[in-house]
Structures are given as structure tokens and as C-alpha cells.
C-alpha positions in Angstrom: 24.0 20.9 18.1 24.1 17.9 21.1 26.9 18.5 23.3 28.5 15.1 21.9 28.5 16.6 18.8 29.9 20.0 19.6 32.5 18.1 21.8 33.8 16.0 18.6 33.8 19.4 16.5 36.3 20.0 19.1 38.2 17.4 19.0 38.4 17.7 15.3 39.4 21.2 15.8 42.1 20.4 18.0 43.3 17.1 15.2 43.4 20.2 12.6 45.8 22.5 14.3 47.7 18.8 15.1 47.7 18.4 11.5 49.2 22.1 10.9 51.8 21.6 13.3 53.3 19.1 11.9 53.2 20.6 8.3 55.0 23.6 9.8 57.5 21.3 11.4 58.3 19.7 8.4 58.5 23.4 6.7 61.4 23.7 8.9 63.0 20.7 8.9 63.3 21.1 5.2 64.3 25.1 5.5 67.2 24.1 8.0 68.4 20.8 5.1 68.1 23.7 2.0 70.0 25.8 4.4 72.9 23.0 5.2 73.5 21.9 1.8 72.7 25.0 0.1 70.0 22.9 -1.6 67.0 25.3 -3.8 65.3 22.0 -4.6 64.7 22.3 -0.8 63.9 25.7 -0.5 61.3 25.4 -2.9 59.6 22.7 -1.1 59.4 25.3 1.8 57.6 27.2 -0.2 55.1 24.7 -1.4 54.5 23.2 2.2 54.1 27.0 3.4 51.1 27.4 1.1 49.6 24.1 2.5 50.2 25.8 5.9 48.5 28.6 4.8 45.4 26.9 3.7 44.7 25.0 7.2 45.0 28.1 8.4 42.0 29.8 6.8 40.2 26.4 7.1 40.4 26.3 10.5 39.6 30.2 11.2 36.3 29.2 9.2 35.9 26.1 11.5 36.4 28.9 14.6 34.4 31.8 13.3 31.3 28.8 12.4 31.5 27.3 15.7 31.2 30.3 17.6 28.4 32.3 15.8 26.3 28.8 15.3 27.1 27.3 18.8 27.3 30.6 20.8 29.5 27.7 23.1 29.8 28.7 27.0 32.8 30.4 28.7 35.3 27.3 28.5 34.2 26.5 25.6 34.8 29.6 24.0 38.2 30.0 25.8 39.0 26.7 23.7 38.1 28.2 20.5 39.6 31.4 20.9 42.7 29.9 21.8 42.9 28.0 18.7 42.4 31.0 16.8 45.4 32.5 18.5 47.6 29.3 18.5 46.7 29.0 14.2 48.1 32.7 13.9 51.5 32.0 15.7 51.7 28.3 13.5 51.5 30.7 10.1 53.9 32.6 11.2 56.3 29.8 12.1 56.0 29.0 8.7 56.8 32.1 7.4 60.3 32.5 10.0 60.9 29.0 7.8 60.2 30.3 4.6 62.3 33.3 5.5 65.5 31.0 5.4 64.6 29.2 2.4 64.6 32.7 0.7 68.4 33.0 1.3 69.8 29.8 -0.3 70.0 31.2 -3.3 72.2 34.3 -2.1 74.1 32.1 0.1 74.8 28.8 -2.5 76.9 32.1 -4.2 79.6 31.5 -1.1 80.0 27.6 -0.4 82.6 28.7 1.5 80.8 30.9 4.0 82.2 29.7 7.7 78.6 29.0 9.0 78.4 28.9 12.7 77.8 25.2 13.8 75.5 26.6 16.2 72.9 28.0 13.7 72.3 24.1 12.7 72.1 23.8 16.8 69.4 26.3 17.0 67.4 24.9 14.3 67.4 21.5 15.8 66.2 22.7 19.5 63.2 25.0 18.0 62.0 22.5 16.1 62.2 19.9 18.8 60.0 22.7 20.8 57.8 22.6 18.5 57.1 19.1 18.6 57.0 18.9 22.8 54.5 21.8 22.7 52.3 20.2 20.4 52.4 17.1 22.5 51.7 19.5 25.4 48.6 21.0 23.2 47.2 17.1 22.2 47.3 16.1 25.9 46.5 18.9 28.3 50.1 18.8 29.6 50.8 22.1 31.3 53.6 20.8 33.6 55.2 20.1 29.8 54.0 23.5 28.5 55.4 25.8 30.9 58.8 24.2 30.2 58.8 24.9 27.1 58.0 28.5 27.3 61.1 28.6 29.8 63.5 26.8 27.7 63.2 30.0 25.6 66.2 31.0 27.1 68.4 28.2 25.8 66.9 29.8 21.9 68.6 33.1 23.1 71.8 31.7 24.2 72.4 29.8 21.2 70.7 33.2 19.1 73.5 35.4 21.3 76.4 32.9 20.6 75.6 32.7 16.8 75.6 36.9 17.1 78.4 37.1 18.2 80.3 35.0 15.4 78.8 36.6 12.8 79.6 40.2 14.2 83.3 38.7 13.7 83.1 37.5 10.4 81.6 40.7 9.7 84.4 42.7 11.3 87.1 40.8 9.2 85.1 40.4 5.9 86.3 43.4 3.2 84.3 42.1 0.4 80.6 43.6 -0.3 79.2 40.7 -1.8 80.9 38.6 1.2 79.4 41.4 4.0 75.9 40.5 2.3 76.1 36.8 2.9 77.7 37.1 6.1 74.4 39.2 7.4 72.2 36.7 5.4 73.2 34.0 8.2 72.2 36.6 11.0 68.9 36.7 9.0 68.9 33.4 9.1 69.8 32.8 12.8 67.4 35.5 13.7 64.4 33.6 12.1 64.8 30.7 13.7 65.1 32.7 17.0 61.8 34.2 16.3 60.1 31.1 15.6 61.3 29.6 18.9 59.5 32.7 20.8 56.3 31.7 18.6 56.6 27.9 20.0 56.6 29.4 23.9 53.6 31.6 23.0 52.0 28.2 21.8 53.0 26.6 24.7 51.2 29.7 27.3 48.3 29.3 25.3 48.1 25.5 25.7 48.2 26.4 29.3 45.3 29.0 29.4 43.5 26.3 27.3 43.5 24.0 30.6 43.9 27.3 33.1 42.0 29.7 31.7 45.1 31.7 32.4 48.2 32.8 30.3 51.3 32.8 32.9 54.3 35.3 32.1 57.0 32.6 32.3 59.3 34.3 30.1 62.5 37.1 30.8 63.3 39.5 29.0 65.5 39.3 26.0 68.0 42.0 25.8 68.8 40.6 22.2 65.2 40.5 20.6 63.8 43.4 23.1 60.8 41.2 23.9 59.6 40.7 27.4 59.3 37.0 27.6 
């Protein structure tokens, strides 16, 4: 293959990832409206956008796997490929911290009442606003953008901790079973979204060592999710 021909199978490569973030953005911005209003209509959408997720995933692992045993592509090259292999894994499994909420609407829609903290709705909106900056960062080569990112992690764990700590409350005052149950379903909920904003900063280093050929340790530790960061 020319050179300007293996250089647009990257390009399309990179459009294809593109294209799966923004499916798995969309996963989540309709897990976090089922989860607001309670709404399984919504939850089952997750579940069909997830499986569209799922499929550009395999698709572009073929697209790797073919490009790399019939291109045998040169150290940079390959670092761009193998990245994208890595950056497809962590996209899947944003999609399944999404689809991991949408499985507790119908538990939750069982307690309308449920004080839900307002900062769970918070968290939700700043992960998936990650998302979309490091994808931005990914299109363009923007590592200044990137590393940002990866260090506004920390603003995830604050919001995580905060959230924590109200449900540990409810949890303390709550004497009913099936209320205990729905009370920890929101920490479920919480930590999801917490875990898919640590999967946005390991996009975000790998966008870097796309452009560095280095991934940078930008992250602290968590004492919450016990993950050095």
C-alpha cells in the first residue's frame, strides 16, 4: 500500500473511533435522562446504542489487526495503531459504566421519592463533557488539551466523594430493606459514572503518547477508588 493510501486508512481509523465516541457519549447522555426521570423507555435505548458501540468496536479491532499484519507500518505508525486499539477498549467500557445505570431505573422508578443527591446529575454532566474535550484532543493532536483533562480527574473524585458521603447518610437513617437497596443503587450509580470519568483520562494519556510517544502519569491517587491516577 502507497503511503497516501496507508495515511487515509489512518485517517479513517481515527474518523471511526470519532464516530464511537460520540455514540458512547450519547449512551450516556441518555443513561443520565432515564436516570433523572426514572424513564425505562430511556434505559432501553442505552441498551440498544451500547450494542452499536459494541459493533464499532470489533470493526475497528479488525481494521487494527488488518493494518498491522498487511502493512507491517513503522514505529510511529504502529504506536498510532496500537493506541487505537487501547483507546477502542476504554470507549466499550464507557459504554458499559452507562449501561450500568440504565440497569437500575427499574429498581429505582419503585422509590420516586428517593432524595437523589443533586450532585450525581453534576457528575454526569462533567464526565460527559470530558468525554467530548478529549475527543477534541484525540481529532486534533491537542496535548496541552489532553493533559488537562486527565488532571481534572480530580474534580470526578470530589464530586464522587461528596455524593459518598450523602448516600452513607441516607443509608444511616434509612430502616426499610427495600429503601437500603435503592439508596445503594444510587452509589452504584454514582460509582459508574466515576469510573467512566477515569476511562476518559486514560483516553486523554493515550492521545498524548499518540503525539509523544509517551504516556505521562498525570494522575493522584484516589483514596476513594484505590487507583493511582
Amino acid at each position: 500500500m502507497p503511503r497516501q493510501y496507508f495515511d487515509q486508512a489512518l485517517r479513517e481509523l481515527r474518523d471511526q473511533i470519532l464516530t464511537m465516541g460520540s455514540y458512547v457519549a450519547e449512551e450516556l447522555r441518555l443513561a443520565m435522562a432515564a436516570l433523572e426521570a426514572l424513564d425505562e423507555e430511556a434505559a432501553r435505548q442505552v441498551y440498544e446504542m451500547d450494542r452499536s458501540v459494541n459493533d464499532i468496536r470489533f470493526a475497528i479491532e479488525e481494521e487494527c489487526f488488518t493494518l498491522i499484519v498487511t502493512q507491517q507500518p513503522a514505529a510511529r505508525d504502529l504506536r498510532l495503531v496500537f493506541a487505537a486499539a487501547n483507546m477502542i477498549v476504554d470507549l466499550e467500557r464507557m459504554g458499559d459504566q452507562a449501561k450500568g445505570i440504565a440497569k437500575l431505573i427499574p429498581h429505582l422508578k419503585r422509590h420516586p421519592n428517593l432524595n437523589r443527591p443533586p450532585e450525581l446529575r453534576q457528575l454526569g454532566a462533567l464526565v460527559h463533557s470530558l468525554l467530548n474535550d478529549a475527543l477534541r484532543a484525540y481529532a486534533e493532536g491537542d496535548t496541552e488539551l489532553s493533559a488537562s483533562i486527565a488532571q481534572r480527574d480530580d474534580e470526578v473524585d470530589a464530586l464522587y466523594a461528596n455524593i459518598f458521603t450523602n448516600i452513607m447518610f441516607q443509608l444511616a437513617q434509612a430502616n426499610d430493606p427495600e429503601q437500603v437497596k435503592a439508596i445503594y443503587e444510587l452509589l452504584r450509580a454514582a460509582r459508574e459514572l466515576e469510573r467512566f470519568g477515569d476511562l476518559v483520562a486514560n483516553v486523554a494519556e493515550r492521545s498524548i503518547y499518540m503525539v509523544t510517544g509517551k504516556i505521562p502519569e498525570l494522575r493522584a491517587t484516589s483514596p476513594l477508588s484505590g487507583r493511582g491516577r
